[in-house]
C-alpha positions in Angstrom: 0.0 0.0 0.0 2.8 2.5 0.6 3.8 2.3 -3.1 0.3 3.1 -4.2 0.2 6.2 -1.8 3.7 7.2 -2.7 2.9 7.1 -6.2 -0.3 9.3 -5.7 1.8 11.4 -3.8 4.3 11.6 -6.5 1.2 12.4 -8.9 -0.5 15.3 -6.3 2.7 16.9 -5.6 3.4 17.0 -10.0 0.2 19.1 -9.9 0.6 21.5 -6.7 4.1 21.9 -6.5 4.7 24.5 -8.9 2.1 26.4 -7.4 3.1 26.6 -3.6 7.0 27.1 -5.3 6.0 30.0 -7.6 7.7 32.9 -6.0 6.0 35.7 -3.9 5.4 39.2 -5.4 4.8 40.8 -2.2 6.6 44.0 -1.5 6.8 43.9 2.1 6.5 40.8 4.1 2.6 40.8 5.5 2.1 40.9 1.6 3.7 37.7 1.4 2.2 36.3 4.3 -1.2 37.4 2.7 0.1 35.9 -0.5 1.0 32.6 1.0 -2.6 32.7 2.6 -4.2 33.0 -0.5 -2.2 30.6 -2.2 -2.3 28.1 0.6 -6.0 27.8 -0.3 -5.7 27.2 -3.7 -3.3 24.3 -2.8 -5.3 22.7 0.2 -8.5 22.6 -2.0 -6.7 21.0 -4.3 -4.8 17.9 -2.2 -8.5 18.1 0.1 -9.7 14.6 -0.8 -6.3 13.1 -0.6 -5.2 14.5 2.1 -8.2 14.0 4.6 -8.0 9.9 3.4 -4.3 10.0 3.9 -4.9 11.9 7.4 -7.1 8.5 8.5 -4.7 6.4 7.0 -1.5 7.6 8.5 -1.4 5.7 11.7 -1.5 2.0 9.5 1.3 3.7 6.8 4.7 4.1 7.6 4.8 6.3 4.6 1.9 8.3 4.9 3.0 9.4 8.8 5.9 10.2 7.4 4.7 12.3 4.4 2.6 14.0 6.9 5.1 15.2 9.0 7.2 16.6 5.8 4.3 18.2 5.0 3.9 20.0 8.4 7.5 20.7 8.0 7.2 22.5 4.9 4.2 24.3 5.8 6.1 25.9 8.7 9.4 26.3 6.9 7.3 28.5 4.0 5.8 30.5 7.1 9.2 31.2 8.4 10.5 32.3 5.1 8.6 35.2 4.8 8.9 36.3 8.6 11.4 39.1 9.5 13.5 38.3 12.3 11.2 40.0 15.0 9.1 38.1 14.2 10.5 34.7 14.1 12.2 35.7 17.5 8.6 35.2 19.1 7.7 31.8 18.4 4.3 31.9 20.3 3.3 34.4 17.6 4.7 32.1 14.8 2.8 29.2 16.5 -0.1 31.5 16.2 0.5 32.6 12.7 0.9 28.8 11.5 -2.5 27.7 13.3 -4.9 29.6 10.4 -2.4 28.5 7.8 -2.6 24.9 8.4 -4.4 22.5 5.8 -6.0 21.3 9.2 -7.6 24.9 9.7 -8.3 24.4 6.1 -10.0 21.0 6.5 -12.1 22.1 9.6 -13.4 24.8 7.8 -14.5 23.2 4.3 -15.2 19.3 5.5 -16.3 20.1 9.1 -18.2 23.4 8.7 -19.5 23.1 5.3 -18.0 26.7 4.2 -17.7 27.2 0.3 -14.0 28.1 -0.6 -14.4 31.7 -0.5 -16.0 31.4 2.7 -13.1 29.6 4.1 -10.4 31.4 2.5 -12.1 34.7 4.0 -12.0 33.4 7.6 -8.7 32.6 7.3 -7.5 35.7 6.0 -9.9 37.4 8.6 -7.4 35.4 11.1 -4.0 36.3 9.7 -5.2 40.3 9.3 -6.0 39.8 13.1 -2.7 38.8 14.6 -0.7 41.4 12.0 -2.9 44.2 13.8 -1.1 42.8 16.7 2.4 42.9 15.4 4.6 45.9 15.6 7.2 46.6 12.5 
């Protein structure tokens, strides 16, 4: 079974990749972060299916477990990579920022609460705008 989901991996990733890799535009970093918000909902909605059945099946898959913590790994190193060293100095508020940006956020608010994709993406940026009002440049 870990071939199979290794080779759907290999087939999501081909499509999403150059996506969440495209380089930011943003001029100043809460741009970017914004950017990265935006983006991040394109991606999740796209990997939603797989992800929620790989999510169940990741405690029977040695492979899956492991692809799931990459993926939290890269989620937070794409966070950090736009943070100014301020920020990144206060990792409560990193922890914070990477809570909204999670595909888990993203899950809870398409599969659990039935929100449309605009909907969801809205809340979400609703939540990043919320700590930046908090954050002092």
């Amino acid at each position: 079974m870990d071939t199979l989901y290794s080779e759907m991996s290999q087939v999501i990733e081909a499509q999403v990749l150059p996506m969440a890799l495209k380089p930011l535009t943003g001029a100043s970093w809460r741009d970017r972060l914004l950017e990265i918000t935006q983006r991040r909902a394109l991606v999740f909605e796209a990997i939603l299916p797989f992800r929620i059945s790989a999510n169940i099946k990741r405690f029977q898959s040695e492979f899956l477990m492991q692809d799931y913590r990459r993926m939290l790994r890269l989620e937070r190193s794409s966070l950090e990579a736009v943070l100014p060293p301020h920020v990144l100095a206060d990792t409560t508020l990193v922890d914070a920022l990477n809570v909204p940006l999670s595909f888990q956020t993203w899950r809870l608010l398409r599969h659990d609460q039935e929100l449309t994709i605009a909907e969801a993406r809205a809340v979400v940026v609703r939540l990043i705008e919320a700590i930046l009002a908090h954050i002092d440049d």
